[in-house]
C-alpha positions as MATLAB code, in Angstrom:
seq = 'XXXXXXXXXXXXXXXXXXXXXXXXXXXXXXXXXXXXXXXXXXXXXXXXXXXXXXXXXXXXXXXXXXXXXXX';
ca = [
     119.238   93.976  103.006;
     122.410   91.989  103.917;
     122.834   91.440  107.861;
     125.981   89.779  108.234;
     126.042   86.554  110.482;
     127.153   87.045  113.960;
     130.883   85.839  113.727;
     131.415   87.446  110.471;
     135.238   88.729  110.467;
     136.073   90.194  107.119;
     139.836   89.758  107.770;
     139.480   86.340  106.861;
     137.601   86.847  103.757;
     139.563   86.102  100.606;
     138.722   89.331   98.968;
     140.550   91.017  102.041;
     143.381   88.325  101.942;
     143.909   88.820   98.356;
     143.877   92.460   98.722;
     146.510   91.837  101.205;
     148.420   89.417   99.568;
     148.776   91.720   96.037;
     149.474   95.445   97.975;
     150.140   97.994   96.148;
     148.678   96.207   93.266;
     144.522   95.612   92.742;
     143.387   92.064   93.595;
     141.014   90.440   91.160;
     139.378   87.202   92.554;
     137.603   84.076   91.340;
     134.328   84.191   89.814;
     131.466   82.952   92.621;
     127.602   82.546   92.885;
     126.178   85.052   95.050;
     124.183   82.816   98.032;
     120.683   84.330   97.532;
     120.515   85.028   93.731;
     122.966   82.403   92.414;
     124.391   85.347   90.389;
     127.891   85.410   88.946;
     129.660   87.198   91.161;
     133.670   89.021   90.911;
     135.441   90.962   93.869;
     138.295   93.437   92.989;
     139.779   94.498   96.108;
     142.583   96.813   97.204;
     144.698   97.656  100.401;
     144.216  100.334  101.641;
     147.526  102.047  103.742;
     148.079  105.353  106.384;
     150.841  107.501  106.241;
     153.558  105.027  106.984;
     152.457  102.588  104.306;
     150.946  100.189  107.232;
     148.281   98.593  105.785;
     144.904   99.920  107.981;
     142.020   98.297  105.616;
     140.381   96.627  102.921;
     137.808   98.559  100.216;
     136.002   95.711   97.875;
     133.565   95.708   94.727;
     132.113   93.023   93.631;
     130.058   93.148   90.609;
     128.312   90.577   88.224;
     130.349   88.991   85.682;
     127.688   90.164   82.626;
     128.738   93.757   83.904;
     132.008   92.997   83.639;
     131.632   91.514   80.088;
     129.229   94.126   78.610;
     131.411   96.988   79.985;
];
């Protein structure tokens, strides 16, 4: 039930920057606390390219850190 706040851009996101940055490879970021639940939080993100290898978008997962440790 996320509504994202007016201005959102997710260019500027560090997930999407990261993804960015690492192209062709997978980004892992920084542990964080989710806002509402104050869960620990990871985002693996990757670029995502067209045809000519021009980069067009960003896909992201972020998933809790105990799933991360009990998988």
């Amino acid at each position: 039930n996320y509504i994202a706040p007016k201005n959102y851009n997710p260019v500027t996101r560090p997930w999407y920057q990261a993804a960015v940055k690492s192209y062709p490879h997978i980004a892992r970021g920084t542990p964080y606390q989710e806002i509402k639940t104050k869960e620990w939080l990871i985002s693996i993100s990757k670029a995502l390219t067209n045809d000519k290898n021009n980069i067009i978008g960003v896909i992201a997962i972020d998933s809790s850190l105990d799933n991360v440790i009990k998988s």
